[in-house]
C-alpha positions in Angstrom: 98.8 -26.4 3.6 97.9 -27.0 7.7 100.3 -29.2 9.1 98.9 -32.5 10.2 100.3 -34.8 12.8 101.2 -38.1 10.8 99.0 -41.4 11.3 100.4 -43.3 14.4 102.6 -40.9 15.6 102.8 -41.7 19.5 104.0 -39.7 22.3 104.8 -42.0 25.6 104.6 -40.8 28.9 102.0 -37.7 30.5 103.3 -34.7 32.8 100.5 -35.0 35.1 96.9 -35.8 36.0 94.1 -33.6 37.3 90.7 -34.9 37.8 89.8 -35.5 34.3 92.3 -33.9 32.1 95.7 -35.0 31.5 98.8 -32.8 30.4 101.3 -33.6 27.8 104.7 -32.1 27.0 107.3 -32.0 24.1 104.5 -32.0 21.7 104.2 -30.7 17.8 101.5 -29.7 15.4 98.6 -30.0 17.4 95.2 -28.1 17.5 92.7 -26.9 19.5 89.2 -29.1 19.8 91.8 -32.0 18.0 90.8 -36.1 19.3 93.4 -37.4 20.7 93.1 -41.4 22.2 94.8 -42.1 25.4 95.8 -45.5 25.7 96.6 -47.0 29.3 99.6 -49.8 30.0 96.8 -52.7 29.5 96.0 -51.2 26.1 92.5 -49.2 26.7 91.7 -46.8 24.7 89.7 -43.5 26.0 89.0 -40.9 23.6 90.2 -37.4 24.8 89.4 -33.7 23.4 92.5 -31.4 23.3 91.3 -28.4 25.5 94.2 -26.0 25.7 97.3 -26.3 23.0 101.0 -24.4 22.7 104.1 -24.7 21.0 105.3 -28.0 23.0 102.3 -28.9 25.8 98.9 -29.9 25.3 95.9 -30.3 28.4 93.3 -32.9 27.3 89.9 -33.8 28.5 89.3 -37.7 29.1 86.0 -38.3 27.8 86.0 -41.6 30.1 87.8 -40.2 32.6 91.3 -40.9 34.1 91.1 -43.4 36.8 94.1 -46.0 36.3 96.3 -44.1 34.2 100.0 -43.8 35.2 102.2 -40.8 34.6 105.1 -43.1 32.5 102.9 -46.0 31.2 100.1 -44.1 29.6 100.4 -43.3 25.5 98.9 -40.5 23.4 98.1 -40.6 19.7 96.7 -37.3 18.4 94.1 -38.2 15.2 95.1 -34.5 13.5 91.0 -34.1 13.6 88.1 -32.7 15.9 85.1 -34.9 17.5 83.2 -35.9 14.4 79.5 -37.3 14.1 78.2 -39.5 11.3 74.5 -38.4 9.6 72.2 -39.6 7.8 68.6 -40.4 7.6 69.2 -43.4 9.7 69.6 -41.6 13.2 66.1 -40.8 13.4 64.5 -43.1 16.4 67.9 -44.1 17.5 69.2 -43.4 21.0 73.1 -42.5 21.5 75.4 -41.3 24.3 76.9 -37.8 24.4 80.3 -38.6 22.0 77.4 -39.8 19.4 77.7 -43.7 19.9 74.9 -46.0 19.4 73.6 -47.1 23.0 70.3 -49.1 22.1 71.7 -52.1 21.0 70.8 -51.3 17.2 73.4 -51.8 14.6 75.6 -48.8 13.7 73.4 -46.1 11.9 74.3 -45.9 7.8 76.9 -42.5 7.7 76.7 -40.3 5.1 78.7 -38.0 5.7 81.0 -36.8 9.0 80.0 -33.4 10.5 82.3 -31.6 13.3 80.4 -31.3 16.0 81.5 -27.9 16.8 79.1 -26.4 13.8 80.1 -23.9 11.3 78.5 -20.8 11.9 76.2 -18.9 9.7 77.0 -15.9 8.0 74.2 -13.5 9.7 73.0 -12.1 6.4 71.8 -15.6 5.4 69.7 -15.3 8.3 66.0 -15.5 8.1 64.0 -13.5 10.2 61.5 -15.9 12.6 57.8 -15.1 11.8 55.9 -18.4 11.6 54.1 -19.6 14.8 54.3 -23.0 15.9 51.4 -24.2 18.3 52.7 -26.2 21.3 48.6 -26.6 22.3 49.7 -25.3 26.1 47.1 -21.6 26.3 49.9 -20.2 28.5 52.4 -20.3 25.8 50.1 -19.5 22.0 48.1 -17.6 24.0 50.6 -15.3 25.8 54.5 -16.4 25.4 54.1 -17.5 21.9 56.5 -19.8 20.2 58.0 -19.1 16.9 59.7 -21.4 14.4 63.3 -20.9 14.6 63.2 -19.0 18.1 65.3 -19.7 21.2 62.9 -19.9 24.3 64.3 -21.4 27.5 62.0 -22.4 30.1 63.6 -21.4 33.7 62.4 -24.0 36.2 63.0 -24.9 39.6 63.8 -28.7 41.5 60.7 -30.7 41.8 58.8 -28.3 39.4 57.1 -30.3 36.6 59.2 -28.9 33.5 59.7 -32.4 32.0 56.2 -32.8 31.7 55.7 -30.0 30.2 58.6 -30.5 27.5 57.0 -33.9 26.8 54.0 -32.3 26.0 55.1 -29.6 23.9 57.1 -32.7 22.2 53.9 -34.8 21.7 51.5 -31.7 20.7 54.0 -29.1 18.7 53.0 -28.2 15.1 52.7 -25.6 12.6 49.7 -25.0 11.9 47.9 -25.0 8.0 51.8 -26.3 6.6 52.5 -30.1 5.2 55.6 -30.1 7.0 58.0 -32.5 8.1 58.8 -32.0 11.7 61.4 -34.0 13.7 62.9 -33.7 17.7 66.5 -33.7 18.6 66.1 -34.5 23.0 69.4 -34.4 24.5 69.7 -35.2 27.8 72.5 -33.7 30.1 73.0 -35.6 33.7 69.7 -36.1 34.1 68.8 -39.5 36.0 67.8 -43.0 34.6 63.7 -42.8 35.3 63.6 -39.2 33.9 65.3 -40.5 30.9 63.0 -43.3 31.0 60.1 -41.2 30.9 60.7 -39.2 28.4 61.6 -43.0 25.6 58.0 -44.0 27.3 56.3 -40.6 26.5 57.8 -40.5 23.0 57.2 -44.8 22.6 53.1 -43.8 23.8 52.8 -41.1 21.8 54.1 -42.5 18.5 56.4 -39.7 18.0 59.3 -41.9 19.0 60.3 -42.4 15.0 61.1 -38.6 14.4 63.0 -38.0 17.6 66.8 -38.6 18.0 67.6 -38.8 21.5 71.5 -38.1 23.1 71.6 -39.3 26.4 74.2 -38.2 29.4 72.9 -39.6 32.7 74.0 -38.8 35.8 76.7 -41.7 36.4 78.0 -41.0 33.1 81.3 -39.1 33.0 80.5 -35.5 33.4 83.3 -34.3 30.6 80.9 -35.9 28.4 78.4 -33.4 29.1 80.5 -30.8 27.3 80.1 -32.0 24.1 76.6 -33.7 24.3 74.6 -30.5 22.9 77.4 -29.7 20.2 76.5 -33.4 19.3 72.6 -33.3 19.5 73.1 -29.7 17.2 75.0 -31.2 14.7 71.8 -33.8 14.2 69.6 -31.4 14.3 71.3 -29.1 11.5 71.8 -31.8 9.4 68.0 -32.7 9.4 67.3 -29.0 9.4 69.2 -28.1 6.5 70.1 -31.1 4.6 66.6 -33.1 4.9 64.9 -29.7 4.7 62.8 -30.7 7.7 61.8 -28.5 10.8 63.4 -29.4 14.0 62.6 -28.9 18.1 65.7 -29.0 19.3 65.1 -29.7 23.6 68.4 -29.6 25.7 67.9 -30.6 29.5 69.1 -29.9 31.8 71.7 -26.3 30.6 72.5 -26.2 34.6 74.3 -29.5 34.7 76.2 -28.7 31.8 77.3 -25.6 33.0 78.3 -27.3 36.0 80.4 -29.6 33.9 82.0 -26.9 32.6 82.9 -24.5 36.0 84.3 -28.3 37.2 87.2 -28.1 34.3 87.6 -24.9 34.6 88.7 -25.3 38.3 90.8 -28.2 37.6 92.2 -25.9 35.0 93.2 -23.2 37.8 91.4 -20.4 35.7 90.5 -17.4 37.2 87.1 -17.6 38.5 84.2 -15.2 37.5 80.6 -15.0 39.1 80.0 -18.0 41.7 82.9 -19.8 40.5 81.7 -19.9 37.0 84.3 -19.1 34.1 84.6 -15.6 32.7 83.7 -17.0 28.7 80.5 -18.4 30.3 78.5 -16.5 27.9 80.4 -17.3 25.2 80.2 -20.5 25.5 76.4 -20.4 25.6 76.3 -18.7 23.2 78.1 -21.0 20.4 75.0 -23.4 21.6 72.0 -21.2 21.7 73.1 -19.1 18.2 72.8 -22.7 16.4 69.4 -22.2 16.6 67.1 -20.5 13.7 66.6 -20.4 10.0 68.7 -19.7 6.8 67.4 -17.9 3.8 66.2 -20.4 1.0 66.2 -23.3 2.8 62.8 -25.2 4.1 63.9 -26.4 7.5 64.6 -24.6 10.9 66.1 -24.9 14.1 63.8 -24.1 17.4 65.5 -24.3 20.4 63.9 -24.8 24.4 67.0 -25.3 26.6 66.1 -26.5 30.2 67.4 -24.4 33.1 66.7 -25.5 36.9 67.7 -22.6 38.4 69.2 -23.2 42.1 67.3 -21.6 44.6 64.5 -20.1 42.2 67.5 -17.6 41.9 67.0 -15.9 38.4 69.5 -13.9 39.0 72.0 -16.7 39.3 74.8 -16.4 36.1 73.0 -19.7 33.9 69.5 -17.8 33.6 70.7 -14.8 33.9 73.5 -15.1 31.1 70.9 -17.6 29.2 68.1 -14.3 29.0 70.6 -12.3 27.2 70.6 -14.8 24.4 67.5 -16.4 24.1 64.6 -14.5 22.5 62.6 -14.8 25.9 61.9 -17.0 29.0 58.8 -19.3 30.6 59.6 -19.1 34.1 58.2 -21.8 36.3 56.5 -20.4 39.1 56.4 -22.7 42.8 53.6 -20.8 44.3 51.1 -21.7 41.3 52.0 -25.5 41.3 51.4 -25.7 45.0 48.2 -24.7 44.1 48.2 -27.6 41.8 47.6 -25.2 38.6 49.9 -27.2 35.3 51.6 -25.7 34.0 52.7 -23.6 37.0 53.7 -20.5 33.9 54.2 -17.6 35.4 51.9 -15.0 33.8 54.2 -12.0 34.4 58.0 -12.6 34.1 57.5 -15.0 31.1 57.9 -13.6 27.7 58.7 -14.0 24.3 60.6 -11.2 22.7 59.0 -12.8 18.9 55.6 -13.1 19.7 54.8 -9.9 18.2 56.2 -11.2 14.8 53.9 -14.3 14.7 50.5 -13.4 15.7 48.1 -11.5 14.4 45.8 -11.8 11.0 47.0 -14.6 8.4 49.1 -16.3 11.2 47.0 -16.5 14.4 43.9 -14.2 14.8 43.5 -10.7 14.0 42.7 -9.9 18.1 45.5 -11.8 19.7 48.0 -9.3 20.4 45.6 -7.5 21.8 43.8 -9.4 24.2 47.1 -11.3 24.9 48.3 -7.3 25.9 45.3 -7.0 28.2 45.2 -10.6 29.8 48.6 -9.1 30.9 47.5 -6.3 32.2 44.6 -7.4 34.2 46.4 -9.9 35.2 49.4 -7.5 36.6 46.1 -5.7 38.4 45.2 -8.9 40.1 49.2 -9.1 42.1 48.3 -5.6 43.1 44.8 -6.4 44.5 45.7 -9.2 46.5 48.8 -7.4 48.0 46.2 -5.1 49.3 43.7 -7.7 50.4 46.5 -9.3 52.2 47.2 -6.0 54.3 43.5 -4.6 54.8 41.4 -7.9 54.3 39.3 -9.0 51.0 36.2 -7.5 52.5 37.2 -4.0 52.5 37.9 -4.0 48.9 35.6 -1.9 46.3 32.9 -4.0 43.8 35.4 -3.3 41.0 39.1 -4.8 43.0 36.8 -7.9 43.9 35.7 -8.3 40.1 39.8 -8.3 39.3 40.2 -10.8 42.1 37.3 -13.3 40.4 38.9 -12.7 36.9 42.7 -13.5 38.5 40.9 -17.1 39.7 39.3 -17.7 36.8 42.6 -16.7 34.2 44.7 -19.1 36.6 42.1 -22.1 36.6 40.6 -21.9 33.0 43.2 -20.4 31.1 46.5 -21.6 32.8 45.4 -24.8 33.9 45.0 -27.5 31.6 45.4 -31.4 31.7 49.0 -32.6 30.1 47.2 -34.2 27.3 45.1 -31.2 26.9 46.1 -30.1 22.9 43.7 -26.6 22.7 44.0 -24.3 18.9 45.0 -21.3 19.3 41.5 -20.4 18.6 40.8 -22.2 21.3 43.2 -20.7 23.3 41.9 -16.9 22.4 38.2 -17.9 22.8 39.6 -18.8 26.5 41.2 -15.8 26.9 37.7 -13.0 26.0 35.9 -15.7 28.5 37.9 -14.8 31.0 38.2 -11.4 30.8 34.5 -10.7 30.0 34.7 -11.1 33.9 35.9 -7.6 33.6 33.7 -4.4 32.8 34.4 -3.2 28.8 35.3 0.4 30.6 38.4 -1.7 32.3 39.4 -2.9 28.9 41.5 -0.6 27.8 43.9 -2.3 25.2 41.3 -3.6 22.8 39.7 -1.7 20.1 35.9 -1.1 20.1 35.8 -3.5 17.1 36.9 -6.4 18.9 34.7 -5.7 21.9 32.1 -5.7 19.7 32.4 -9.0 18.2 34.1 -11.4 21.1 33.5 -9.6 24.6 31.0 -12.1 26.2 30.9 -14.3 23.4 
C-alpha cells in the first residue's frame, strides 16, 4: 500500500526561497506533482505543486507566488495528492483561472467526479486512426492544410499577425460535416492580455457559441507558475467531455510560447543545465505530455482536436517551440507577414503550411473525389509562381514569356480569391474546390499536370 502523508501533518520552517519556488528539508513520504499548501505567519494559504522530491528535501512551486514569506515563519502541509479538477456537465459556458477555480462570479460548478490534471495516458493500441474531416470554412485550410478530427495542427504565427482572429473564426465556423454531432471548445488562455481575452468572451458571447465553450484563463499579470498547469487543466475538461459525454471537442491553447517561457523561468531558478537558448533539455517532453492528449480512442464517440498557438519570436521557425512543436504535431499553418501587409486574411502561407492527415480525410465519401488532386496542383503552380517573380525581380516582368506571365496572373488571383476571405466568410468545401479549378483554369490544361483527364474534363473552366 503507497504511503500517504497523514491529514495535518505540518512541517514549520522553509530552507530557502527562489523566485517562485520554495525548498523544504527533513521531509518524509512525499511525491512528485503532490499539492502541498504554504501557509504564511498571518495565516494565508497559497497552494504549491511539489516539483522535485528526495528522501528528506522537497522544491515546490508557489502557485501565487512567494512574496512575504519568511524562511522560519512560513508552514507546509503536504495534501498526499496531485492538482485535481472537478467535472461535470456544469463547466460548459463557465470561465476559470489556470488551477481550475471559478473566476466569473457564478456559483461553484456541480463535481462529479475529481480528475488529476496530469491525464492518464492512453494505451496506443486503443488509438483510433484520424480520418474524418472537420470543415473550419477558411479555403486555405479545407482546401489545402486540411483539418482532421482528432489531429494536432498548430498554427505558427508571428507578433502583430492576426492569429486570434483567425482561431475565433475557426471557433465560430468549425463542423463536421453530414454528422448530428455534439461539438464543444475548451479555449485556454496562457499570458495573453486582458482585451485579447476579452475578445475572444465577446466573439464567443456574438456568435452564440459561448454555451459549449469552457474557457481557462491566465493573463498576463497573473502569476506565471500558473501557466504550467493551465493546459493540463483545460485537457483534463476537454477529455472528460470527449470521452465521458461522448462529444467532439476543439481543444485551442494560446499562446504555447508564453508557456514555454514559464517553464525555461523555473528551470533557471532551478539551476538546471540549460539546453537550446536557455530552454530545458526535456522541452520536448514536456510538450509532448500536452500535444499527445490529443485524438481519438477506439469505441468511443468523442475526440480530441488540438490547434496550439505559437508566436514565434522573430518569425524564427527554427527557434526550439516551433521547431520542437513540428516534430509532434501532425503539421503546421504558418502565418506569413509579407501576405498580411498586403492585407490578404488569412496571411496562410501557401508553401510551408501542411497537414501530414490531409491525405486521410479527403477524397470521395469525405470531401470530393478531385481534391487531393487539385489541392496537389494549387501547390504546385503555386510553388511556380515564387520562382517567376524571383526572376521578374532580377530581369523585369516585361521580359518574361506569355506562359511565366499567365503563372504570375494565376499567383494574384490564388492569393486574392482563394486565400483571401472576410472573417465571417464560412465557404463548403465545395465551395472551396470550385474556387480552387477557377483559379487555376487561369493556367493552360498542358500546365496541369497533376490532375487526371477526367477531372479536366468535368471542372477545368467550369
Amino acid at each position: 500500500m503507497e504511503n500517504k502523508v497523514p491529514e495535518g501533518r505540518e512541517y514549520i520552517g522553509i530552507s530557502r526561497v527562489a523566485g517562485p519556488l520554495i525548498f523544504v528539508n527533513g521531509i518524509h513520504d512525499v511525491g512528485y506533482n503532490e499539492l502541498a499548501e504554504v501557509i504564511d505567519a498571518q495565516g494565508k494559504v497559497r497552494l504549491g505543486m511539489i516539483l522535485e522530491s528526495s528522501d528528506n528535501a522537497a522544491v515546490i512551486q508557489v502557485f501565487e507566488g512567494t512574496s512575504g514569506l519568511s524562511i522560519p515563519d512560513t508552514r507546509v502541509r503536504f495534501i498526499g495528492e496531485p492538482l485535481n479538477f472537478g467535472v461535470s456537465e456544469e463547466i460548459l459556458g463557465r470561465v476559470f483561472n489556470g488551477l481550475g477555480q471559478p473566476i466569473d462570479d457564478g456559483p461553484p460548478p456541480r463535481v462529479d467526479d475529481l480528475r488529476d490534471v496530469n491525464g492518464l495516458p492512453i494505451n496506443p493500441t486503443a488509438r483510433d486512426y484520424p480520418r474524418k474531416f472537420i470543415q473550419t470554412g477558411v479555403s486555405a485550410i479545407d482546401g489545402m492544410n486540411t483539418l482532421v478530427r482528432g489531429q494536432k495542427l498548430p498554427i505558427f504565427s508571428g507578433t502583430g499577425l492576426p492569429h486570434n482572429k483567425i482561431v475565433a473564426q475557426i471557433t465560430r465556423q468549425s463542423k463536421i460535416v453530414g454528422e448530428e454531432t455534439s461539438f464543444a471548445v475548451v479555449f485556454a488562455a496562457m499570458g495573453i492580455k486582458h482585451d485579447v481575452a476579452r475578445y475572444f468572451i465577446r466573439n464567443f458571447e456574438e456568435s452564440g457559441v459561448l454555451e459549449k465553450v469552457v474557457l481557462f484563463l491566465n493573463l498576463a499579470d497573473d502569476p506565471s507558475v500558473e501557466r504550467l498547469v493551465t493546459p493540463r487543466t483545460a485537457l483534463t475538461a476537454a477529455e472528460f467531455l470527449a470521452f465521458s459525454m461522448r462529444m467532439h471537442v476543439l481543444v485551442i491553447l494560446t499562446d504555447m510560447t508564453n508557456y514555454c517561457e514559464s517553464l525555461r523561468e523555473i528551470s533557471t531558478v532551478r539551476e538546471e543545465i540549460p539546453s537550446r537558448k536557455g530552454y530545458p533539455g526535456y522541452l520536448y517532453s514536456d510538450l509532448s505530455a500536452i500535444y499527445e492528449r490529443a485524438g481519438m480512442v477506439k469505441g468511443i464517440e468523442g475526440s480530441i482536436t488540438q490547434m496550439p498557438i505559437l508566436t514565434m519570436p522573430n518569425d524564427d521557425i527554427s527557434h526550439p517551440v516551433p521547431d520542437l512543436s513540428g516534430y509532434i504535431t501532425e503539421g503546421q499553418i504558418v502565418l506569413e507577414r509579407e501576405l498580411d501587409q498586403r492585407n490578404i486574411y488569412p496571411p496562410i502561407a501557401g508553401l510551408p503550411s501542411l497537414s501530414r492527415l490531409m491525405k486521410d480525410g479527403i477524397g470521395e465519401g469525405m470531401t470530393r473525389e478531385d481534391h487531393a488532386h487539385i489541392a496537389s496542383q494549387l501547390f504546385a503552380a503555386y510553388s511556380h509562381v515564387k520562382d517567376v517573380r524571383a526572376l521578374a525581380a532580377v530581369i523585369g516582368e516585361e521580359e518574361l514569356t506569355p506562359l511565366d506571365k499567365l503563372y504570375l496572373e494565376f499567383g494574384e488571383r490564388f492569393e486574392r480569391e482563394f486565400l483571401s476571405q472576410d472573417e465571417y466568410a464560412d465557404r463548403s468545401i465545395v465551395e472551396t474546390l470550385d474556387l480552387g479549378w477557377k483559379v487555376i483554369s487561369t493556367l493552360p490544361k498542358e500546365e496541369l499536370h497533376r490532375i487526371t483527364a477526367e477531372e479536366l474534363s468535368k471542372y477545368y473552366g467550369q
